[in-house]
N, C-alpha and C positions, 0 to 999 in steps of 0.2 A: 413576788410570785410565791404560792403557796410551796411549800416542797412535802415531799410524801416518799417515804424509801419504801419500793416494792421490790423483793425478794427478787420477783422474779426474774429482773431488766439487770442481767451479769454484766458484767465487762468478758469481755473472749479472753482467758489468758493466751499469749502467743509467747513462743517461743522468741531466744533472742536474735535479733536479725538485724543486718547490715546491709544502708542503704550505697547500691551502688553509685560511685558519680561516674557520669562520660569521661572516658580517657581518650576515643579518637572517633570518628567521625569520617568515612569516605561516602561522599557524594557522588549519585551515579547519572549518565545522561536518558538513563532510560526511566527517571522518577522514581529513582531506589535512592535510601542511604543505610549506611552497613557499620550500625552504632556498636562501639565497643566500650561494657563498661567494666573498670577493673578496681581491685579495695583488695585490702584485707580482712578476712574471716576469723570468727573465733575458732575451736573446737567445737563442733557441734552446732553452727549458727547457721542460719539462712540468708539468704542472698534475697534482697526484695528492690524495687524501683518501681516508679509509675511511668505508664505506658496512654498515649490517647486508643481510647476505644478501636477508633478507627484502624491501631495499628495491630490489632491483637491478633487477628489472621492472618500478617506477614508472621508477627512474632512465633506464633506457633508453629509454622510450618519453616520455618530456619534454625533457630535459638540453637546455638551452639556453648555449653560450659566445660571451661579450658578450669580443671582442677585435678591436678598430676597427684596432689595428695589426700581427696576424696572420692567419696561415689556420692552421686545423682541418687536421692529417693523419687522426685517427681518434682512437679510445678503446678502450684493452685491459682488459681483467679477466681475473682466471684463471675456466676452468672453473666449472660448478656443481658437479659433477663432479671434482673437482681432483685427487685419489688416481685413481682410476680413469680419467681419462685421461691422466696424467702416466704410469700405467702400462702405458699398452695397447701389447702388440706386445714390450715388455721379458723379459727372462729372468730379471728379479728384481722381488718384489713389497715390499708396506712392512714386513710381517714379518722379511725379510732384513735391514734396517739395523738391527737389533738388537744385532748384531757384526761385527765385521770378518772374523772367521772363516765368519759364516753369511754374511755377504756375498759376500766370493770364491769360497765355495762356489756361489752362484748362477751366479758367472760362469764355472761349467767350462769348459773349450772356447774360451775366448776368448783372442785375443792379448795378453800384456803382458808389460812388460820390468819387474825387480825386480833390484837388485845385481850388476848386471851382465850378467845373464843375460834369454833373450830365449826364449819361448816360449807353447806354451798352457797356459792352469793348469788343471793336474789333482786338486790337494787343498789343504787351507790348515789348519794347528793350532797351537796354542797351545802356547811352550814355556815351560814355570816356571822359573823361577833355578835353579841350584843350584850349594850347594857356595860362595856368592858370586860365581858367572858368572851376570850377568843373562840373562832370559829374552826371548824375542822371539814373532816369527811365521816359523814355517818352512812354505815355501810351495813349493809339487813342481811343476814347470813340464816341459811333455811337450817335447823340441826334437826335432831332428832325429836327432839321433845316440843318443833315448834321453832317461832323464828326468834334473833334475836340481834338485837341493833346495838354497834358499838360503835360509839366516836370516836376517829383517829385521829391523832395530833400531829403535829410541827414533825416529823424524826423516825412515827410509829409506821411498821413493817406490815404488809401483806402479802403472804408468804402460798403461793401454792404449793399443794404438797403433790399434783403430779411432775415431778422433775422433769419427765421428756417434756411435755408441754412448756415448763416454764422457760426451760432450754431453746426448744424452736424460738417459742415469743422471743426469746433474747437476741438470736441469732435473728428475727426479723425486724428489730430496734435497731441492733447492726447495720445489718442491708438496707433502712429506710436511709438511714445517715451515712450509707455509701452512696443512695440512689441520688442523693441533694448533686453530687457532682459526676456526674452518667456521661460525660465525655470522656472519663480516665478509668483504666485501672489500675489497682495493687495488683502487680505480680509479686509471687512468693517462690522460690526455688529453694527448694529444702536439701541439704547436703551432709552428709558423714561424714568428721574426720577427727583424726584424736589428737590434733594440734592447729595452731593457730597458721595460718598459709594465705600464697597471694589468691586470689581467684578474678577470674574476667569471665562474661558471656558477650556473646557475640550474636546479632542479629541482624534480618534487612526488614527495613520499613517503608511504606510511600513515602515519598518525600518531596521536595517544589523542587521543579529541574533548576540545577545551577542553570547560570545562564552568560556563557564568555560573550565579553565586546573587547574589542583591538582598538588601539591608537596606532595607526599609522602614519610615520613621516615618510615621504617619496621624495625623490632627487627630481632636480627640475627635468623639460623636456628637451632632446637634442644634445643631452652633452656626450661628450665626442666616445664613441665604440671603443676606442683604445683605454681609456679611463675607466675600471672600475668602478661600478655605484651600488652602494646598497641603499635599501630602507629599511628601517625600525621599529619593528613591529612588540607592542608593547600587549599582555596579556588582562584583563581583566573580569575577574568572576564574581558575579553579582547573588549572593548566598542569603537563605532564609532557612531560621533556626526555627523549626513547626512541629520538633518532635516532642513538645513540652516538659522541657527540660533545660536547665540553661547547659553552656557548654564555655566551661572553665578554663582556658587554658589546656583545649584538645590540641592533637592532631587531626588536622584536617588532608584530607587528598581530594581531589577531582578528578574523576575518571570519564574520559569520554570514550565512547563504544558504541554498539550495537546489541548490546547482549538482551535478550527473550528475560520477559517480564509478564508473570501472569498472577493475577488474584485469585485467589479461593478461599469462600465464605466456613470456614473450616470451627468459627466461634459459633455459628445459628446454629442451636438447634436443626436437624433435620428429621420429619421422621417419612417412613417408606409407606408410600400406600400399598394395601395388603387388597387382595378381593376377599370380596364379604363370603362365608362358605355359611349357608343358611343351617336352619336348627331342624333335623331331620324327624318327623312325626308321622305314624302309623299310616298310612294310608285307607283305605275303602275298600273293606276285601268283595273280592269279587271272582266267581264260580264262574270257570267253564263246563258245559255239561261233558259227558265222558261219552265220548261217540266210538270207544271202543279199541280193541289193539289195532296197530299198525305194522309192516317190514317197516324198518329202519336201517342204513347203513352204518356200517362198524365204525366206528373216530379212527383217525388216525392217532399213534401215539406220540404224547404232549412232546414240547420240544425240551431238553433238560432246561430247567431253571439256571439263571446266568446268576452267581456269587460275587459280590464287591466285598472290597478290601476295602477298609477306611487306614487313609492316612494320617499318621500325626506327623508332627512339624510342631519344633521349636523354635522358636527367633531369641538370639543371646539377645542382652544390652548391647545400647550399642555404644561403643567406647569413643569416648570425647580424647581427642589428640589435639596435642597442644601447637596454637597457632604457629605457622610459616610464612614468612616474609619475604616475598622475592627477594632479593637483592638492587639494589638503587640501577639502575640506567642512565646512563653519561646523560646532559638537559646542556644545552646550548643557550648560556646564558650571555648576556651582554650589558653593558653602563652605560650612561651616557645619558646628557640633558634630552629630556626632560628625565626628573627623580626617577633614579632606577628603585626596585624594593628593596624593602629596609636589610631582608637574606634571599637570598637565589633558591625558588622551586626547584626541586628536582623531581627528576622524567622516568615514572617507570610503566618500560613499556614490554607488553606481549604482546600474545595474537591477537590482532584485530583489536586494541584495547591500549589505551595512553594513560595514565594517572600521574597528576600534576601535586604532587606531595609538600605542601608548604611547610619551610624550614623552620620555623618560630609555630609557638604555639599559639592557638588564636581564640580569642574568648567570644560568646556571641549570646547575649542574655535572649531566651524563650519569648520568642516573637519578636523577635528584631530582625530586621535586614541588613546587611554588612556586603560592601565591595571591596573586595581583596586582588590586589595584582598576583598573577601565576606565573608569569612567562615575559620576557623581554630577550629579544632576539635580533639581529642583525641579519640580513636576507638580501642575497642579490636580486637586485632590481633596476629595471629601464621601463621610462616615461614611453609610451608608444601611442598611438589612434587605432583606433579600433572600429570596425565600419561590421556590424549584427546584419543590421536590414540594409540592402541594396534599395529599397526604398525609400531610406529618409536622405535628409540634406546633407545634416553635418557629423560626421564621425564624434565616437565617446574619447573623450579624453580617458586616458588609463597607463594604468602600471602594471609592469609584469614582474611577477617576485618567482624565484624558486626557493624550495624549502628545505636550506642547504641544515636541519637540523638533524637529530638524531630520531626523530619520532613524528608520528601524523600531529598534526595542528585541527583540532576541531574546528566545528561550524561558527560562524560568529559573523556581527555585524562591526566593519571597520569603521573608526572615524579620519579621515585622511586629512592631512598636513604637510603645507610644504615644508622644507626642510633647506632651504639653500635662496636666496637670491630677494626677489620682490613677494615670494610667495615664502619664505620662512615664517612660524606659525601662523600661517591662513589657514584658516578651512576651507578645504578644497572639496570638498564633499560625502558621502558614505558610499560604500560597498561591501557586497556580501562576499564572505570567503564561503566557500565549502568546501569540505574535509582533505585536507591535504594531505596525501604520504607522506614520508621522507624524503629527498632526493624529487619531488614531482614539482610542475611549475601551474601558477594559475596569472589568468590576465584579471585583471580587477576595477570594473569601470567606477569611476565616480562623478563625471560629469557630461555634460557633450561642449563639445568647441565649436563652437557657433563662427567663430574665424576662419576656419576652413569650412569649403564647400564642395559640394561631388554631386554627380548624377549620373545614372548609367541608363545602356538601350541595349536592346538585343536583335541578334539578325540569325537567321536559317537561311545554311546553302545547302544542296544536294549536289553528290558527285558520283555518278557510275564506275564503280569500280570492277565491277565483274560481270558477266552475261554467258549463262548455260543454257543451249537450248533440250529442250525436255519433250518428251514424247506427251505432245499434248499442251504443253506451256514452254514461256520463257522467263527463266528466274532470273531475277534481275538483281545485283547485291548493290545498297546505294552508299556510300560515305555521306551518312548527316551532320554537320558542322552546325551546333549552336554556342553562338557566340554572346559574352555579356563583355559590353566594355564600360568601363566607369572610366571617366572625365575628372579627376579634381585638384584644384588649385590650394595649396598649404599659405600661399601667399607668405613667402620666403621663409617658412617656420623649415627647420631641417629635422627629421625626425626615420623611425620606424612606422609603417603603414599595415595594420594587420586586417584583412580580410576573410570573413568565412562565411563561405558559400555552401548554398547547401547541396545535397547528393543528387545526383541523375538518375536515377534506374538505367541498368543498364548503358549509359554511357560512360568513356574515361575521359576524365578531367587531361587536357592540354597544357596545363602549367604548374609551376611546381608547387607544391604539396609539403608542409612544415610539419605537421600533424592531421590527427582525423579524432573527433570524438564525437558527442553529444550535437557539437555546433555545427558539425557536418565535415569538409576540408577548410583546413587556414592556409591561407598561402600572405606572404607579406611582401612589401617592396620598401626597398627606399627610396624616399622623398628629398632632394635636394631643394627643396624651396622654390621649386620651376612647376608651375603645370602641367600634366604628365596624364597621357590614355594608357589604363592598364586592361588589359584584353585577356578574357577570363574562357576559353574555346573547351566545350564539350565535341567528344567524339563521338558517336555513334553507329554500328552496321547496321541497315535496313535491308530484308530481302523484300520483292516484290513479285508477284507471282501473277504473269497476262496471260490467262488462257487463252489460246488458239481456238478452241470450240468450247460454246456453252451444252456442259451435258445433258442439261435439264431436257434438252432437243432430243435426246436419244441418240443412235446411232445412224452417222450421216450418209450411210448407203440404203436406209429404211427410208426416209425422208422422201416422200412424195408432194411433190408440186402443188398434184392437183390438190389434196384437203390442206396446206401451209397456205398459210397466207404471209407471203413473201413482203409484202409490203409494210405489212404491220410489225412484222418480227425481223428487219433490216437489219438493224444494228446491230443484231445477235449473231449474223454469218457472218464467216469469213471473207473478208473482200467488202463487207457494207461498212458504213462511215461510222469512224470513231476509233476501231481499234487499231487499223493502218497509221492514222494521223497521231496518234499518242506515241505508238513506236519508231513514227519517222521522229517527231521531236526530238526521243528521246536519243535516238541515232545521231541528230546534229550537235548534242552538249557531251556526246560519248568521245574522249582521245582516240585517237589511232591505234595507240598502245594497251588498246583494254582490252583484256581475255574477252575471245566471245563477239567483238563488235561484228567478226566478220559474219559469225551465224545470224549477228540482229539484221543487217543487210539482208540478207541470202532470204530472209521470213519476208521482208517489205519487200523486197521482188516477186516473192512467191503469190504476199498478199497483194502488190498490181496484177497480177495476172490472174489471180481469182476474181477478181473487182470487175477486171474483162467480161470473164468466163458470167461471173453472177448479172452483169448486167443485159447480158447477152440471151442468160435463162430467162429476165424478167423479162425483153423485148418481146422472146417467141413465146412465153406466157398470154402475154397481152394480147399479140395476134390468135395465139389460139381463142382466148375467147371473143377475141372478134368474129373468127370465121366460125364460132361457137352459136354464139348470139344471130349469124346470117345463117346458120343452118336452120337453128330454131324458126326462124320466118320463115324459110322457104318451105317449112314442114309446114308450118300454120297456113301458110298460102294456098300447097297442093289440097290441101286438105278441103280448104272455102271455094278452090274454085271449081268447074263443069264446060265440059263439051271440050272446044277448042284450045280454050286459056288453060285447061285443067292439065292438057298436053303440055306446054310451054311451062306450066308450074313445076310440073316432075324433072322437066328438064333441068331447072335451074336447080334445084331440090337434089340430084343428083352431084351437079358441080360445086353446089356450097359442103357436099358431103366429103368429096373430095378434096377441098381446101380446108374444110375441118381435120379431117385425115392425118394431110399436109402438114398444117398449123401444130398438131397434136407430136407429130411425129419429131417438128424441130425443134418442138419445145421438151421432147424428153431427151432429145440428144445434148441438146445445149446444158440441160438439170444435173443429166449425167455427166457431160465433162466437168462439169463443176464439182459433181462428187467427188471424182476422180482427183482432180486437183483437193481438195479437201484433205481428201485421205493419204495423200500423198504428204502433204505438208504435216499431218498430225502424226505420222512414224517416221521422220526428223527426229534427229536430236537423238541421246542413251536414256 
């Protein structure tokens, strides 16, 4: 390849600088990691590392530098952007660095000196050897006197003489050769100091969530309450090195938490949309005629003009203090087969927040994945059955561990192993843990036992327990008993039996209650290996409210016969079928002993004798309009007939008048006794 030295294409001098390597590394559960890198600095040097792109907007808005014996000038990076602002305002883009011919071609018009010769360049080509005359670059430079063409050889310079120009172009040769790798940047951290010193920064970056799994060993099923059992709960954090960097012989920690995690795009460019305020131009003069003086009212006087203060405000630096270390938290470690770790994690715990700080330092080369044990622990635990759904067959096989350590145990999936007997290293199955306190207990399914069987039914009883009578109704208070019983056979397995059912509204659970959470109440029994009905009785108070009068009726002393239709609207009175019969029922399943039965009696008395009274209104109803309907003909009669018969018409026409009368008369007395009793019965009771 031809070579050709142009002036213009510098190298940047940089100051001298020092690449930091990772010293430690905490991993967070929220897709943070909180990279610490530490070196020694010269006098005077800079602090530089590479970063992925992606990470540059954590980095920026965290980056903390811990240096007790300098000051912070600032921190550069190139562009996000780095082509395209490297190029902006140039007469040459990154296409043009392809040759040096398409190069100086971009630079028509510009001043440069080549072989002596000093002008603007007008063309630039490529000459071939020939004949054994090597070949060059002949370059046509526009001067004063006319053009003039010089061949440049193997070595010769072309030199612009605008320095800012040459400058940028260099500084976008630069940036074209950073853009080839546009996933990272050089960070540069520029620092003052008049001696040689440690320095560390400190940052949080995205990162892949660690991700713990458990080996769990569990103690068989059944062995005896008296005997202590634990299980073994063994830690394991499956880690990915992505911050593009390898990591040496860090410290690592794993924090699991909760802690608020948010992105801002703090490296884009932003810029602020403004409104457009148009370009103001004369307008079209335009004349009103003058139609003369006017009165006008006097202004009132302006209101004083209001004076602002501008504020200044300064912001110091702000002062980088030198990192703090909680102090270690006691971690509840344990041995024991299978291979314990090669050093024991330790536990450091705060608010809301656990970090598993591994004792050895651990090396993890840039894009590698690494599983690292964290924790191994010993934990009381009993093998128990577990029954979720009332609807399935056969209960979960499980273990119940408490978490006798010093600090919460994150989320994770278990792999479970027995640990004693015909099941010593089986796989027994997986379970999920979630987040356990200190001191807190979890049950943990991993199977179902298909050897054991169950099925449950449910029944509802009603029981009066109270009765008030009411001005107008009878409240009725009922004890409702719903009951679930499960049936199941262990077929001689002897264990713990754990149940959880879910909540009633407004009912209290009849039996006893181990705890209440999520799962609703647990209650548990034991199982001696005998098939066994466990009876699971919700309680409940129901009131019930029977009105004595529907009011939709109005008031029962307004109530007239004659426009009711008594027959259609039966059920709805006092004394008509339906409300007597519900209350005598409810009279036979009531004790002796129940507040009140004596007032539900004394109402069912009341309501036979209304029943009388009412049927006694519909009799003389009836008849009334019988002798109603024989009035009407004997009116129709007198009416049709003459002479002699017409005499005998009025006669009867008289006596059916009379028995209308009659009929009319018993039947308001009969309507009204029955009011009477109505109203009687409906101001009973407070």
């Amino acid at each position: 390849m031809r070579r050709l030295t142009l002036a213009f294409l510098l190298c940047a001098t940089t100051a001298l600088a020092t690449e930091l390597p990772v010293r430690s590394v905490t991993l967070s559960s929220a897709g943070l990691a909180q990279v610490e890198r530490a070196g020694e600095v010269p006098a005077d040097g800079s602090v530089t590392f590479r970063a992925p792109t992606e990470d540059v907007d954590d980095l920026l808005r965290s980056l903390i530098v811990v240096d007790t014996a300098g000051t912070v000038e600032g921190l550069r990076l190139p562009a996000r952007d780095l082509a395209g602002e490297a190029f902006r305002g140039l007469p040459v883009r990154p296409d043009d660095f392809d040759s040096r011919v398409r190069l100086l071609a971009a630079l028509r018009g510009q001043e440069a000196e080549a072989g002596g010769a000093r002008g603007r360049i007008a063309d630039a080509a490529e000459v071939p050897p020939v004949a054994g005359t090597p070949g060059g670059l002949r370059l046509t430079l526009v001067t004063p006197t006319g053009l003039r063409t010089v061949l440049l050889r193997e070595g010769d310079e072309v030199t612009l003489t605008d320095s800012a120009l040459a400058g940028r172009v260099a500084r976008a040769a630069e940036a074209l050769a950073a853009a080839r790798s546009n996933d990272e940047r050089r960070i540069e951290i520029r620092l003052r100091a008049d001696r040689a010193r440690q320095v560390a920064v400190l940052y949080v970056a995205g990162a892949p969530l660690w991700k713990p799994s458990y080996r769990l060993l569990v103690p068989p099923l059944g062995a005896p309450a008296t005997t202590p059992t634990n299980a073994r709960l063994q830690g394991w954090a499956v880690v990915e090195n992505a911050s593009g960097s390898d990591w040496d012989g860090v410290r690592l920690a794993l924090v699991s938490g909760e802690a608020a995690a948010f992105r801002q795009r703090i490296y884009q460019p932003i810029t602020v949309a403004r409104p457009e305020m148009p370009v103001r131009v004369a307008g079209a003069v335009m004349v009103t005629p003058d139609t003369g003086g006017r009165p006008v009212p006097i202004p009132a006087p302006a209101p004083a003009a209001l004076v602002g203060r501008m504020l200044e405000s300064s912001a110091a630096a702000p002062q980088m203090a030198a990192r703090a270390r909680a102090p270690d938290a006691p971690g509840t470690i344990a041995g024991g087969a299978p291979a314990q770790p090669a050093a024991a994690a330790t536990a450091e715990a705060s608010a809301g927040r656990v970090a598993f700080v591994l004792a050895e330092p651990v090396t993890i080369r840039s894009g590698e994945t690494a599983n690292v044990p964290f924790l191994d622990v010993r934990l009381p635990a009993e093998r128990v059955w577990w029954i979720q759904d009332l609807n399935a067959r056969h209960p979960l096989s499980a273990v119940r561990i408490r978490n006798a350590s010093a600090h919460t145990l994150p989320d994770g999936l278990a792999t479970v192993y027995g640990a004693e007997g015909p099941e010593a290293g089986v796989f027994l199955g997986d379970a999920e843990i979630r987040a356990m306190p200190a001191g807190d207990g979890r049950i943990l399914a991993f199977a179902r036992d298909r050897d054991v069987q169950y099925s449950q039914a449910g029944t509802t009883t009603e029981r009066v327990t109270r009765i008030a009578l009411r001005r107008g109704f009878l409240a009725i208070d009922l004890l409702r008993r719903e009951e679930t019983a499960i049936a199941i056979d262990p077929r001689g397995a002897r264990g713990t039996l754990v149940i959880d059912v879910p909540r009633r509204a407004g009912a209290t659970p009849g039996f006893t209650i181990v705890s209440e959470g999520d799962f609703g109440l647990r209650h548990e029994a034991v199982m001696d290996g005998s098939a066994q009905t466990l009876r699971l009785p919700f309680e409940r108070t129901i009131r019930q409210d029977t009105p004595l009068w529907d009011t939709a009726l109005g008031e029962p002393m307004l109530l007239r016969w004659q426009q009711f239709d008594i027959e259609q609207n039966l059920r709805r009175l006092p004394g008509g079928p339906g409300t007597m019969e519900r209350l005598q029922e409810i009279l036979t399943r009531t004790p002796e002993a129940v507040p009140g039965r004596a007032d539900l009696a004394a109402v069912i008395e009341a309501m036979q004798e209304l029943r009388r009274q009412l049927d006694e209104a519909r009799l003389r109803a009836r008849a009334y309009r019988s002798a109603d309907q024989s009035l009407a003909r004997a009116r129709q009669a007198a009416e049709d007939r003459t002479g002699p018969e017409q005499q005998e018409a009025r006669r009867r026409l008289n006596q059916a008048s009379r028995e209308a009368d009659a009929a009319g008369t018993a039947a308001d007395q009969a309507w009204e006794a029955w009011q009477r009793g109505v109203v009687a019965l409906l101001q009973r009771g407070s």
